[in-house]
N, C-alpha and C positions, 0 to 999 in steps of 0.2 A: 576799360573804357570809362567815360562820365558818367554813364548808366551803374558803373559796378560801385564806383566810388561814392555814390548819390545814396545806393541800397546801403552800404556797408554803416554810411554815417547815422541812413534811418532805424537801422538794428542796435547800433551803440546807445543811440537817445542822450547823449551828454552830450552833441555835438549838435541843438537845436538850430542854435543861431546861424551853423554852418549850413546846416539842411535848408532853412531858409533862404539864404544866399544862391544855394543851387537851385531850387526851387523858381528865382528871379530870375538868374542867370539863364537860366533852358528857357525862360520864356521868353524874354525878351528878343534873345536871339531869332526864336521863330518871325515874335510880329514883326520886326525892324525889315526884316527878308520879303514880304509879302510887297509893303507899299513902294517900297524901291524897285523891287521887277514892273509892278503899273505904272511907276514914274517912268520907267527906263521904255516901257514900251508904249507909253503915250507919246514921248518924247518923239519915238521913230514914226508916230503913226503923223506927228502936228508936222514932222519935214517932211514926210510924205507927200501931205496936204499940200503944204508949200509949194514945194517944187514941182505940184503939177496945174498948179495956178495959172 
């Protein structure tokens, strides 16, 4: 997994700038995921509204 491959590059230590990279990568992916599920369900909640106008 990306978890195995993440440890293996943090035990080499010559692979900093690689370790960095994955270090961004794993996060980003978390925050990006978070504000698009409350966009997607604000989204359902504002036609919700709407349509019972």
């Amino acid at each position: 997994s990306a978890m195995v491959i993440f440890e293996h590059f943090k035990e080499v230590d010559c692979y900093s700038n690689i370790s960095i990279a994955y270090r961004i990568l794993f996060t980003v992916h978390v925050t990006v995921a978070s504000p698009e599920r409350s966009f997607s369900k604000l989204k359902l909640l504002k036609n919700y509204l709407r349509s019972t106008m």
